[in-house]
VOGU-3710 file (C-alpha; in Angstrom, 3 decimals, decimal comma):
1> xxxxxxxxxx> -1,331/-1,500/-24,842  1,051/0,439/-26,882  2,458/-0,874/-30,339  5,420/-3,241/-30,396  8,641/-2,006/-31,446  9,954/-3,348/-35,040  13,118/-5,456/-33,312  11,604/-6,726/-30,028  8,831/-8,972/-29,470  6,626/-9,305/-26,764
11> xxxxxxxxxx> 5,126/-12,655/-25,989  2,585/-13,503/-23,068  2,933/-17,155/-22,441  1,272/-20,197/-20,435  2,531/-23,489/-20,519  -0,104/-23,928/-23,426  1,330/-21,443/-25,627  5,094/-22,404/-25,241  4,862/-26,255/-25,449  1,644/-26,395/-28,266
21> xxxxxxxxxx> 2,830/-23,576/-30,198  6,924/-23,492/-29,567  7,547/-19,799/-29,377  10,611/-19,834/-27,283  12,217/-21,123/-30,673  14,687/-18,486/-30,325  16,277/-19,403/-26,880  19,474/-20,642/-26,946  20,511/-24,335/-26,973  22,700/-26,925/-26,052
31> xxxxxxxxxx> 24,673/-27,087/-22,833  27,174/-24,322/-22,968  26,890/-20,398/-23,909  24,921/-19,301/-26,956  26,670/-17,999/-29,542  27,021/-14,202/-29,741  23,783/-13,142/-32,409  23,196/-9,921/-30,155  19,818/-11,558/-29,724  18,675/-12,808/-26,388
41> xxxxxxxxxx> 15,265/-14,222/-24,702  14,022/-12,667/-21,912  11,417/-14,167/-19,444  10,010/-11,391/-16,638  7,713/-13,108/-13,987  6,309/-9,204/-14,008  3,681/-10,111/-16,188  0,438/-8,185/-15,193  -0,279/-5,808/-18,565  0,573/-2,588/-17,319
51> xxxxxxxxxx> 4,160/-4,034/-15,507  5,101/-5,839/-19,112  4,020/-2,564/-20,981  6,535/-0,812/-18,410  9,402/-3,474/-18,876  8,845/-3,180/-22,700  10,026/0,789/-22,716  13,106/-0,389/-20,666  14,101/-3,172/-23,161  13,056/-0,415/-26,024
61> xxxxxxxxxx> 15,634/1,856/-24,759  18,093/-0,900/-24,072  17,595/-2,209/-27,369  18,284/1,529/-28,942  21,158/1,785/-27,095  22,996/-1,617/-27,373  21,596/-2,504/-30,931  20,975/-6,041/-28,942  17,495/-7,726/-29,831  15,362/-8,381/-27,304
71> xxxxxxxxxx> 12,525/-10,929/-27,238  10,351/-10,564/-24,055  8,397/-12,750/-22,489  5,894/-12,553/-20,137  5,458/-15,715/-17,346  3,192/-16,438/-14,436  5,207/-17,441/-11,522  2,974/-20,609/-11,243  4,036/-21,573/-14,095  7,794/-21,131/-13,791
81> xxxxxxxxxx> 8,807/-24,149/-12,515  7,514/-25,852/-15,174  8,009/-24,024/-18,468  11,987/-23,884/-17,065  12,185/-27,631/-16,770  10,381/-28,301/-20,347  12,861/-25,850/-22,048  15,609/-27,173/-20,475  14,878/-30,669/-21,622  14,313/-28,974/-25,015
91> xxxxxxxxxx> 17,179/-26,962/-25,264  15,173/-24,064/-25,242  16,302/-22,310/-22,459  15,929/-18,527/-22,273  18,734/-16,280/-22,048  17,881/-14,177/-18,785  14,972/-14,674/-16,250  13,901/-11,425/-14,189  11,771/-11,505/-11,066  12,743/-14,839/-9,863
101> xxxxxxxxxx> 12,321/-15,480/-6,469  14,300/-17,450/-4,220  13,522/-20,900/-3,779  13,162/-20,603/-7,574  17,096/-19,678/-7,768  17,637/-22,591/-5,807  15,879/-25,112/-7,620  17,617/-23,851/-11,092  20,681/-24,061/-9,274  20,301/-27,500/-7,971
111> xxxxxxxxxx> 19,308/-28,289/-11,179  22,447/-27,074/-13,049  20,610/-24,360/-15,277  22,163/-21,358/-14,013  25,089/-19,651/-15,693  26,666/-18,185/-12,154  29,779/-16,810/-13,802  28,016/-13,664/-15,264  25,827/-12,504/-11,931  29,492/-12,552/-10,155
121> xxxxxxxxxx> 30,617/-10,417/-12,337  28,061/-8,025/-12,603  27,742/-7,847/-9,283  31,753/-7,468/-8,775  31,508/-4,571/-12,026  28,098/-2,765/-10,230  29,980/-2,794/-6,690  29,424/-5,059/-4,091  28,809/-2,294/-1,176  26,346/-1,194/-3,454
131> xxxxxxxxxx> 23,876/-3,937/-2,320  22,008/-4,672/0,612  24,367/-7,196/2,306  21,465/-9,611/3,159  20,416/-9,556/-0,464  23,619/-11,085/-1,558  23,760/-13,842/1,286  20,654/-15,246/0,432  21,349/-14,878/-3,519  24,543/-16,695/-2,944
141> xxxxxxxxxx> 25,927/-20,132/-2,247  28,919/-18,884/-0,039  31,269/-17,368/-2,992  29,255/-18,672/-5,390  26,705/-15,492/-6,454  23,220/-16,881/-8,277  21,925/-13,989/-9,491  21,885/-10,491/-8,651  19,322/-9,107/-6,533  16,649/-6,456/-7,691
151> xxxxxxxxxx> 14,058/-5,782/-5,947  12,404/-7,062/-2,634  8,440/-7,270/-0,723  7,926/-7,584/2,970  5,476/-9,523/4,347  3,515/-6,860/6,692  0,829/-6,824/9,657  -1,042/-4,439/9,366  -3,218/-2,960/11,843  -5,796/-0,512/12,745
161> xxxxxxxxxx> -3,847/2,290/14,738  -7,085/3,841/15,809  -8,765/1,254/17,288  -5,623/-0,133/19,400  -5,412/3,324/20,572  -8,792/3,220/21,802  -8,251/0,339/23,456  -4,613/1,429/24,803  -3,285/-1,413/23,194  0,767/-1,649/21,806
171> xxxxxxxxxx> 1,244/-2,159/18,752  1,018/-6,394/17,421  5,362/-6,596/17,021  5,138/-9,826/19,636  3,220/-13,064/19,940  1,459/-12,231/22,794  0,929/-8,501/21,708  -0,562/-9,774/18,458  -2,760/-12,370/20,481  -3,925/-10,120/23,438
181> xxxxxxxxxx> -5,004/-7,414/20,598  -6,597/-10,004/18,692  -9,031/-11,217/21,869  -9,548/-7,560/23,123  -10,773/-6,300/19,379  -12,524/-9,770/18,499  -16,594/-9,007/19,214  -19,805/-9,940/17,442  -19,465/-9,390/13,260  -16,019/-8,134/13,629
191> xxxxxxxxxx> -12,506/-10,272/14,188  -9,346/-9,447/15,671  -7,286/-10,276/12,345  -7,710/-11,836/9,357  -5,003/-14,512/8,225  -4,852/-16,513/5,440  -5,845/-20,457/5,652  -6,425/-21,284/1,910  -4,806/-24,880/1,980  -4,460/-24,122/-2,294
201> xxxxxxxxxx> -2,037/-21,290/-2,101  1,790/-20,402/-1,213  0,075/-17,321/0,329  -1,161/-19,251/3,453  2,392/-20,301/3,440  4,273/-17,194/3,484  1,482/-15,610/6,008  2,535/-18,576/8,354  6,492/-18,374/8,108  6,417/-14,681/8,801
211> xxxxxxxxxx> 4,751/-15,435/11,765  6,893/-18,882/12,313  10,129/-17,478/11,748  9,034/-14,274/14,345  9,716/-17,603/16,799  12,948/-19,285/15,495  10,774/-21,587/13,674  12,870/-23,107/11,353  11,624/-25,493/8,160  14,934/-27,658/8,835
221> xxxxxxxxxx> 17,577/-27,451/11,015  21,615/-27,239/10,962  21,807/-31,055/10,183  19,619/-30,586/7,482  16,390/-32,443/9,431  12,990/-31,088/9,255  12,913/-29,063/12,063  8,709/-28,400/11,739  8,195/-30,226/15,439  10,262/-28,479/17,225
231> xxxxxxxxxx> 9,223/-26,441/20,080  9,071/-23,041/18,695  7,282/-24,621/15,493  4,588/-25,899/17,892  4,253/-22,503/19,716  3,802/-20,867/16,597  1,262/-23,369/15,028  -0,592/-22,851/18,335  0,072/-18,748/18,072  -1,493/-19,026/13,962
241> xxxxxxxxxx> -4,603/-21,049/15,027  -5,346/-18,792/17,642  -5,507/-15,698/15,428  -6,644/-17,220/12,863  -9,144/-19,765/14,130  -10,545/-18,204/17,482  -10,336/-14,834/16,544  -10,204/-14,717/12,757  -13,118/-15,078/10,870  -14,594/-18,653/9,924
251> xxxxxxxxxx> -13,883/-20,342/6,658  -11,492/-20,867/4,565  -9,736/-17,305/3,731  -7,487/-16,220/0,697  -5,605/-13,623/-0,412  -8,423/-11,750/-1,139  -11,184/-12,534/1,417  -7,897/-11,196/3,597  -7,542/-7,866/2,472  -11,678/-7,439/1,449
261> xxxxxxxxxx> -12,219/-7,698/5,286  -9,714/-5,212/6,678  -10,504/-3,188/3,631  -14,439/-3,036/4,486  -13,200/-2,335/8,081  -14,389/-5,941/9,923  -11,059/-6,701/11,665  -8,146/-4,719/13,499  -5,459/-6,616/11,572  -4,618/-8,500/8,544
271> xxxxxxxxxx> -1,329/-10,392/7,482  -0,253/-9,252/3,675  2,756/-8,227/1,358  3,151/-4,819/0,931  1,946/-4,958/-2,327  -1,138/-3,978/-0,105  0,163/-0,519/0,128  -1,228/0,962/-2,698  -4,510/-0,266/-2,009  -5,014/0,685/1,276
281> xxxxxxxxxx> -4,438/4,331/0,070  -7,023/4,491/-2,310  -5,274/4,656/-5,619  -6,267/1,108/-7,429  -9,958/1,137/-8,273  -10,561/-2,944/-8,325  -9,695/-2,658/-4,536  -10,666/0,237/-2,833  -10,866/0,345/0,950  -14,699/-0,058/1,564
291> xxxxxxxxxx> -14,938/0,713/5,270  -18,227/3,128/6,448  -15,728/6,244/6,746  -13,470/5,354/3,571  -16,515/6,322/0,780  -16,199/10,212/2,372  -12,205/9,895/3,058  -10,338/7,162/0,370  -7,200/7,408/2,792  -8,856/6,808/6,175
301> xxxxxxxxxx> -7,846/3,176/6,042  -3,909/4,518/5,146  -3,916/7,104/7,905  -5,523/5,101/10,509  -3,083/1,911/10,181  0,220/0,842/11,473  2,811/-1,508/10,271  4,564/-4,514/11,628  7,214/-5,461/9,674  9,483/-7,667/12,295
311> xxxxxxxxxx> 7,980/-9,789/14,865  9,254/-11,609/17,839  7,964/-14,892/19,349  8,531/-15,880/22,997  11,336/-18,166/21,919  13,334/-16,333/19,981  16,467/-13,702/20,481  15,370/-11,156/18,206  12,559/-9,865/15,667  12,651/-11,616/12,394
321> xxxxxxxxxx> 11,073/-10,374/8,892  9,673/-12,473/6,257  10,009/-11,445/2,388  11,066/-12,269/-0,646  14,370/-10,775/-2,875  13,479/-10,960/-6,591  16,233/-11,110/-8,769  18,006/-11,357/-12,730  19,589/-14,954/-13,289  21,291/-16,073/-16,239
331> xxxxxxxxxx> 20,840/-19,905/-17,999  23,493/-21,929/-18,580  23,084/-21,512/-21,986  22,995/-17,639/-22,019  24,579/-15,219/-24,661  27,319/-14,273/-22,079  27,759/-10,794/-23,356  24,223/-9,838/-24,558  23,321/-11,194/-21,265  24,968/-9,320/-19,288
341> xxxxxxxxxx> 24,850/-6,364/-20,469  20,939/-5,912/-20,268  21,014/-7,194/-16,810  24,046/-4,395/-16,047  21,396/-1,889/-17,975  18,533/-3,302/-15,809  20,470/-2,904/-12,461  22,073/0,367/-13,754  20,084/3,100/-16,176  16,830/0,974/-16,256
351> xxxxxxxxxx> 17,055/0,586/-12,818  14,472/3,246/-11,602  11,948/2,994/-14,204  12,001/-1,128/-13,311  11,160/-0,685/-9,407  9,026/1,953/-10,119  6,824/-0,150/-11,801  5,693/-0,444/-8,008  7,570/0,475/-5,451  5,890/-1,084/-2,648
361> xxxxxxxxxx> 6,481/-4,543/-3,512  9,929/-3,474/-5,444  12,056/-2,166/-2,873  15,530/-1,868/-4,278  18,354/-3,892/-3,242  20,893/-2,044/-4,594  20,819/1,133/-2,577  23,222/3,237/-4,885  26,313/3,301/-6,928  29,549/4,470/-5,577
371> xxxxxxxxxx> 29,118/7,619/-6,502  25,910/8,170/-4,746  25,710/5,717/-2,264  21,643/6,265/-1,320  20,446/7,397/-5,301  18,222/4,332/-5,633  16,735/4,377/-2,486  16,456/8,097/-3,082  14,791/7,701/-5,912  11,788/5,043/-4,461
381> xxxxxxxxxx> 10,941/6,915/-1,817  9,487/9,906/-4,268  8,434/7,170/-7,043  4,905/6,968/-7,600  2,894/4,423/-6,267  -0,593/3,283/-7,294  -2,444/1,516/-10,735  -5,632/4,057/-11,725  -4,139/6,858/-9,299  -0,461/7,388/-9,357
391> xxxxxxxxxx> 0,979/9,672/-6,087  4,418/9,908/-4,828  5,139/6,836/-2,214  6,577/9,315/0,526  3,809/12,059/0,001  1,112/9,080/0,590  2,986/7,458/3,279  5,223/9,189/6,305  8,906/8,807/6,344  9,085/6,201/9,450
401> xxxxxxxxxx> 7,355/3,721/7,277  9,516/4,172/4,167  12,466/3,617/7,078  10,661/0,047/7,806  10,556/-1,222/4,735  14,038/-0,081/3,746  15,314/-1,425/6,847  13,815/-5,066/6,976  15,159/-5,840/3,585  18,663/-6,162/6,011
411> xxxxxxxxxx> 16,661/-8,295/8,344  14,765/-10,808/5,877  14,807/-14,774/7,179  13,729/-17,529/5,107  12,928/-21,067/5,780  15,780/-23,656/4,297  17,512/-20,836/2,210  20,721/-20,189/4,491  20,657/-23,794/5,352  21,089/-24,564/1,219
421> xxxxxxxxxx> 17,738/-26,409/1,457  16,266/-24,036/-1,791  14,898/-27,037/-3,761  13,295/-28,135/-0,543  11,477/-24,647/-0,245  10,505/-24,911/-4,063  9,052/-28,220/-3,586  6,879/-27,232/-0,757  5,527/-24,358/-2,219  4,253/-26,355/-5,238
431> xxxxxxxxxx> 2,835/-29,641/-3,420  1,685/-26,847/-0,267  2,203/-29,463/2,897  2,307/-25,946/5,748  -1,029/-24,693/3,942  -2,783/-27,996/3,857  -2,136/-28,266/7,955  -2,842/-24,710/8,632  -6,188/-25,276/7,042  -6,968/-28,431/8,777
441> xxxxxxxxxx> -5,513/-26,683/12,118  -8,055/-23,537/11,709  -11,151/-26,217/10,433  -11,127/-27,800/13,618  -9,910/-31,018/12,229  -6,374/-30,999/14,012  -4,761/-29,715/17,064  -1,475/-27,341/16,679  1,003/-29,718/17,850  -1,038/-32,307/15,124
451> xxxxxxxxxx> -0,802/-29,797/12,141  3,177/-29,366/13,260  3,405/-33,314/12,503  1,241/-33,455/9,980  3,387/-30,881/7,804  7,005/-32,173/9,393  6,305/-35,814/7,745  5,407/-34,589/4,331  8,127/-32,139/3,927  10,550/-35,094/5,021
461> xxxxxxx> 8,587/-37,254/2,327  9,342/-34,217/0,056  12,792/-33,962/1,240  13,241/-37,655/0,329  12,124/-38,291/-2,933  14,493/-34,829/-3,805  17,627/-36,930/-3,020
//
């Protein structure tokens, strides 16, 4: 890791660190807007080693430039939730927060810890046709903007192109595609697909509502009811256990025995962000595609596979996509200037170098300026993608894909977000209630319509003790 600059400080943090040790000393406190020091706190949820050595030459620059001090902090997104609360009830909060999802938004929102005046106006100063549309509707609460979108990852099925050829199979972009390919490629020591059913991790979760949402399945509805009964919820708890149960492979499987399976070339599709992208081209040495014809050709796997990114269920009117919009929100107790003008600089002139940290899981939101309408999109299709092996993303991948991926960013669904249920969706993620009866579904201990109950009464538990 490279040295620290004099003026900004980088800080990796767990919830150890920043209640036993109180590092976050230099957030700002109180209720209202920090006073104007030119110094502000920084938490990034991009906090592998090489992204926070990245971020830390942005903030360098910005810091040269501006003359504001930066102190950056790295935080596990587990760990979010938490940490926000604690400094809150300290008066600790940071100043900005990058890479927060969603539901996370939502549940700072709820909460009353967002400053919502400064996003608006970045956002309004930036150009507001210079955003995905979609972005800014789920970042929003009708006029009301909560942050300003960044970046975005798709949630992907991905498939072995070769071997539904073979079999003259189309490709998996419908239930009962997905389900007849499944059954024809399922044989002895090999499985049609490979889904997640870890009842211990939001991944299960997300694997099932890109799937759920394919089929209208909604997490509540209109009125604001848990909605998890419902027809098309059944169809598609009865869709998941047949892929992943009957012609998945046994056991419980994670976000890694997932991908280690496709990877080694024992089943035809797998469900995954597309932070898998890099990986399945060869270029990240801790997972390299390990199939029999990968050792003499790294990018068989990446050649020979096709991507779903929008699926349709029987019930529904039109292909959905699942993924998630990662964005820069300010606390209520921000440095208002300071503030905003690193997140302007981060959404502006550190713009690039932040999504190309890796562009397959940051696809950029804001497409251009008004100038150059298309410059940031431009500019991640030819940044490089990879961790040991770096390549250019549209010299590893064709064209039509980088269209996909661009595209479903406009046609992104979540569960309870339009509806205003965000707190709800944080809440599930951390007590898990969809993953627990997906893994009881695919165990054998429950039927589909059973694991649709199951999950429908805790979220309304959840739901309750929220009000």
């Amino acid at each position: 890791m490279r040295a620290k600059s004099r003026r900004s400080k980088l800080i990796a943090v767990g919830i150890t660190a920043v209640l036993g040790l109180g590092l976050l000393t230099g957030c700002s406190s109180g209720t209202g807007p920090g006073r104007p020091d030119r110094e502000i706190t920084v938490w990034s949820q991009e906090s592998l080693p090489d992204r926070v050595a990245a971020t830390q030459k942005i903030v360098d620059a910005f810091e040269r430039k501006t003359g504001i001090t930066v102190r950056l902090v790295g935080v596990a997104e587990a760990q979010l939730p938490q940490l926000i609360m604690s400094a809150a009830a300290s008066g600790t909060l940071p100043d900005v927060i990058g890479a927060t999802t969603l539901s996370q938004i939502w549940q700072m929102y709820t909460n009353e810890l967002l400053n919502t005046d400064i996003p608006k106006r970045i956002v309004d100063e930036l150009g507001r046709g210079t955003f995905n549309p979609n972005a800014l509707a789920l970042t929003s609460d009708g006029s009301t903007s909560l942050g300003v979108p960044s970046d975005a990852w798709l949630q992907l099925l991905v498939y072995r192109k070769d071997q539904f050829d073979r079999k003259q199979l189309a490709a998996p972009d419908t239930y009962a595609r997905a389900v007849a390919a499944a059954e024809a490629l399922t044989t002895d020591g090999h499985d049609g697909v490979s889904a997640a059913t870890d009842p211990g991790d939001v991944f299960t979760s997300q694997s099932f509502e890109s799937l759920a949402l394919a089929n209208d399945c909604q997490l509540v509805d209109d009125r604001h009811e848990v909605a998890l009964e419902s027809p098309q919820c059944e169809t598609a708890f009865r869709t998941y256990d047949q892929l992943a149960r009957v012609h998945g492979a046994p056991g419980t499987q994670t976000v890694d025995s997932t991908r280690a399976t496709y990877f080694a070339g024992r089943s035809s599709m797998v469900v995954w962000s597309s932070f898998l992208l890099d990986e399945l081209a060869g270029l990240r040495k801790d997972a390299l595609p390990s199939c029999s014809a990968c050792e003499a050709d790294p990018r068989f796997l990446s050649r020979n596979s096709g991507i779903v990114t929008a699926m349709k269920g029987p019930d529904a009117t039109e292909a959905a996509q699942f993924g998630e919009i990662t964005s820069w929100v300010t606390t209520r107790t921000a440095e208002t200037a300071a503030s905003r003008e690193f997140v302007e600089y981060m959404m502006g002139t550190g713009y690039e170098p932040w999504f190309g940290m890796a562009p397959e899981g940051k696809i950029p939101v804001r497409e251009g300026t008004a100038a150059q309408p298309d410059r940031y999109l431009d500019a991640w299709r030819h940044s490089d993608i990879g961790v040991d092996t770096r390549e250019p993303f549209d010299e590893v991948f064709p064209a039509s894909l980088l269209d996909q991926l661009a595209a479903g960013v406009g046609r992104m669904r979540r569960w309870g977000i339009t509806q205003g249920e965000g707190a709800l969706v944080g809440a599930t993620n951390g007590e898990l209630p969809v993953p627990k009866a997906i893994s009881a579904m695919t165990g054998g201990q429950t039927s589909p319509s059973e694991a649709a109950r199951e999950a429908a009464d805790e979220v309304a538990a959840l739901k309750k003790s929220l009000q």
